[in-house]
C-alpha positions, 0 to 999 in steps of 0.5 A: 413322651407320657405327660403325667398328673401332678397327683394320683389318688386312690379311688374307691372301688364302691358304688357312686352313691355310696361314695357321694353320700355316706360320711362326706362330712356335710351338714344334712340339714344344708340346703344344697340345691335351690330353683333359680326360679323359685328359690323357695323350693330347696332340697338338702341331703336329708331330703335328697336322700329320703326322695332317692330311697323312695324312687328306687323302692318305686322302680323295684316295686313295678319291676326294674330289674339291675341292668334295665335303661331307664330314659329321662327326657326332661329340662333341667330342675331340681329333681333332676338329680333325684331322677339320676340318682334313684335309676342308679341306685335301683340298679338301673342305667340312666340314659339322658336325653336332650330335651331339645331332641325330636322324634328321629334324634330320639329314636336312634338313641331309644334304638341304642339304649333300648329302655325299659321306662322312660320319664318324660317331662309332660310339656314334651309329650306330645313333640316325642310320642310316636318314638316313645309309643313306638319302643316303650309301652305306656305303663311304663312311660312316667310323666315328669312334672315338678311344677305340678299342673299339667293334664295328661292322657290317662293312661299315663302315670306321674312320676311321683306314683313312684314315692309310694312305695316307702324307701329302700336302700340303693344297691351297694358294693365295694369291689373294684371288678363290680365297680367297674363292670355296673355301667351306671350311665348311657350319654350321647356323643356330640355327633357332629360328624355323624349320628351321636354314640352313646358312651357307657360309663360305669359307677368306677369311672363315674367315682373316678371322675368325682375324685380328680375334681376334689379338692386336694388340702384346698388353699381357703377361698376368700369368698362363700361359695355360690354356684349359678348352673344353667348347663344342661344336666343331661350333659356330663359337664353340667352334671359333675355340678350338679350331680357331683360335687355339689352334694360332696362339697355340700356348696349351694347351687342355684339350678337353672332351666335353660340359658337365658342371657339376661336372666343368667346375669340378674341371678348371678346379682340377686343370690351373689353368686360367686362360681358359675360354668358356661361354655363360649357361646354363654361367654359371647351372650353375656358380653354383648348384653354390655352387662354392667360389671357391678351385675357381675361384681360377686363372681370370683370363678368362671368354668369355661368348657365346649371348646377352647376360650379365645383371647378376644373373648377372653379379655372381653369378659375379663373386663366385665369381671372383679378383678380378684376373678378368674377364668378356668378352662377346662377340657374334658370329653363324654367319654372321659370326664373331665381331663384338665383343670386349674386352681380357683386361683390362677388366671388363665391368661395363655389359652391354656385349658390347664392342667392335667387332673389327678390320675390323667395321662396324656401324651401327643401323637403325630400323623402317622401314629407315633408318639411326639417326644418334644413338649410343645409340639402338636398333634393328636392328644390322647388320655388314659385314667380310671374316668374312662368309659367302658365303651360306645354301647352297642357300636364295639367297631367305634369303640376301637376307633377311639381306643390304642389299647389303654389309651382314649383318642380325643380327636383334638389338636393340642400340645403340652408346654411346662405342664399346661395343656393347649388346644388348637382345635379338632383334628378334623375342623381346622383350616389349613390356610398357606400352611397355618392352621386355623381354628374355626372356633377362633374366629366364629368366637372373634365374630360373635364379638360384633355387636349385629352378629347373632350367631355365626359358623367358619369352615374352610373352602378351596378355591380352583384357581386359588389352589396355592392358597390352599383352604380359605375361612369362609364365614356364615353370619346371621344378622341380629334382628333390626341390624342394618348396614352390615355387609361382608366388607364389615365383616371381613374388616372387623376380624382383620383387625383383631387376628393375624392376616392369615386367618382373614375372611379371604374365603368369603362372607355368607349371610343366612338366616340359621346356623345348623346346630346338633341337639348339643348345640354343637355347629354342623360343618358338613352342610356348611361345607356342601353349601360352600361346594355348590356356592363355589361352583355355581360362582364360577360357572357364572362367571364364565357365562 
């Protein structure tokens, strides 16, 4: 069975900018973007669009050619946006780093995109020069540094030699063959079960994406919208934020550098804002700060993506919310963009993630590769719309293992009921314990819950003489500092008593000082899982001594 969306739009075969900034009805003179650091530095469109104009009159001038990569290695700001936007609007392809990458996670994504310039926010330098130097020459590294300041090597220039060159107009086109073949973008992959891919995506599908997540004959919000953004910007869920809708929708955006528990609250406080989007870990964080609900009294929407909401946490955040506040999961993936979502105003109280955006498809194949025609029966979820990427650049191998013709393969575990998409977890992550399947996420959500645990990762172990058990949750736990007390009964005890018996901790609590995590936080099960293997097998071969 083939799921289909509640609404199909056109999209426009033109270029992004074209589509984001002409005659969008928004007042040019509104401040858009503010620095939650420093809420005096704004930017409107007026001054967004002349910055942007400026860049690629720049890039031109020193060589840029339509085609080229051009890397940004920096936090979030901003300016970021204008970096995006100017390296597209040139012609260029934009290539996001994270900046938490170090030289060997940069040096493969260099090794794939292959850049021609690269910006590099000038307090990261030094951690990433032998991989820079190594691909790029220096006259074509750019320091980013918005905040003014900083000293670099000489050879170096600012980026703003950039804005020099007075503005040109950035590439346009209103054809959908054009559209569809000018990648605009390269982003990697989370890459938790290997190196990350890089997704390529181009300007139709970057409009595509912007198009399902408008509002379609919006029923009016009760409140004035105020956005607080502390996801990453390198990040296609903190860019269609950022880079997206907030320039459509012309709505103010408070941008953050990085997420800080109780900074993130204390803003939400002094600017009101009204929406905000975080993942489960953020939701975790701002529960067990114990944050007072008149902190958070203004929020009305919470975007919730990464990774499916318990109940648990959940209801723990509802109770720290307005009660005119909602929580909306979302799904979605680097490759595709957003896949669901739900109104402001509907309260996601199932576990649901919503449902599917306009022109998304969907449909569940079982293990052996047929489709499911049941609704509410899992298995592989699979989508198909104009949002998808054109392919993993340079790895057509790995592009078809994601791809059955038109259809893109999500790898997550899910079902459709009465319109609401559900999931259950990645394919490859979930516990098969006595025939349930387990969701790690579930239970490492469910652990964070505890007042002494700081961080926490669950896979599945097997036990040689427990064999008719199957797979048991085995949890590894790092202690908050200046906890005491806590031992692996308490642990097992706290889940015990929130989730069903057969998601209990039966494969055993491991205290460690780290949980290993990708550069997009991401937990990394493989070492957890080769741990766990000599953990087991060392246990035994003591007991038999």
């Amino acid at each position: 069975m083939v799921y289909l969306p509640s609404e199909y739009r056109e999209v426009p075969p033109v270029d992004l900018l074209s589509w984001l900034f002409d005659n969008t009805g928004v007042d040019v003179e509104k401040d858009i973007l503010i620095d939650a650091a420093n809420h005096k530095r704004r930017l409107n469109s007026r001054q967004t669009i002349s910055l942007i104009r400026k860049l690629i009159a720049g890039f031109r001038a020193v060589g840029l050619k339509p085609g080229d990569c051009v890397l940004v290695h920096a936090f979030n700001h901003i300016l970021y946006p204008i970096l995006y936007f100017g390296i597209i609007g040139s012609g260029g392809i934009f290539v996001s780093s994270n900046p938490s990458y170090k030289v060997t996670e940069l040096s493969h994504l260099i090794s794939i995109a292959q850049p021609k310039y690269a910006m590099v926010e000038a307090g990261l330098l030094t951690k990433i020069s032998s991989a820079l130097e190594a691909s790029i020459s220096a006259e074509q590294i750019y320091v980013f540094d918005p905040n003014a300041g900083q000293t670099v090597q000489k050879e170096l220039k600012f980026w703003t030699s950039l804005l020099q060159y007075g503005e040109q107009d950035w590439i346009r086109f209103n054809e959908e063959a054009i559209a569809k073949s000018t990648i605009a973008v390269l982003q990697s992959t989370s890459g938790t079960t290997g190196l990350p891919k890089v997704a390529a995506t181009s300007h139709y599908a970057l409009v595509a994406a912007g198009v399902a997540i408008q509002c379609s004959k919006p029923k009016p919000k009760p409140y004035t919208v105020s956005r607080l953004i502390s996801l990453p910007l390198f990040h296609s869920f903190g860019a269609s934020f950022v880079q997206n809708s907030a320039f459509q929708s012309g709505e103010p955006t408070y941008v953050m550098r990085r997420f800080d528990a109780e900074s993130f609250t204390s803003l939400v406080d002094r600017f009101n804002v009204t929406e905000i989007a975080v993942v489960p870990t953020m939701v975790a964080s701002i529960v067990n700060q114990r944050t007072s609900p008149l902190v958070l009294k203004t929020l009305r929407r919470i975007w919730c993506a990464g990774s499916s909401l318990s109940p648990i946490l959940s209801d723990a955040m509802y109770d720290i919310l307005h009660q005119d506040a909602c929580i909306s999961q979302v799904w979605g993936m680097t490759e595709f963009g957003r896949i669901t979502s739900s109104p402001w105003d509907r309260r996601t109280m199932d576990g649901s993630v919503g449902e599917l955006t306009p022109n998304t498809e969907a449909r569940v194949i079982d293990s052996h590769g047929l489709e499911i025609l049941d609704e509410g029966v899992a298995g592989e979820l699979q989508v198909r719309g104009p949002s998808t990427m054109n392919g993993y650049s340079r790895f057509h191998d790995a592009t078809t293992g994601v791809s059955t013709a038109d259809w893109l393969r999500t790898g997550d575990l899910g079902c459709v009921k009465r319109g609401n998409v559900y999931i259950l977890g990645r394919m490859k992550e979930l516990i098969k314990v006595r025939g349930w399947q387990v969701s790690p996420t579930e239970l490492e959500q469910t652990l964070l819950l505890h007042e002494s645990i700081l961080d926490a990762a669950v896979i599945g172990v097997r036990f040689p003489t427990r064999e008719f058990d199957g797979e048991l949750p085995r949890a590894y736990v790092v202690i908050r500092e200046g906890c005491f007390g806590i031992d692996e009964q308490e642990v097992q005890r706290f889940v015990r008593d929130r989730l069903a018996s057969f998601k209990a901790l039966d494969g055993g609590v491991v205290f460690v000082e780290t949980i290993q995590r990708n550069a997009y936080g991401k937990i990394m099960r493989q070492p957890l899982m080769e741990r766990a293997m000599a953990e087991i097998t060392t246990n035994m071969t003591e007991a038999k001594i």
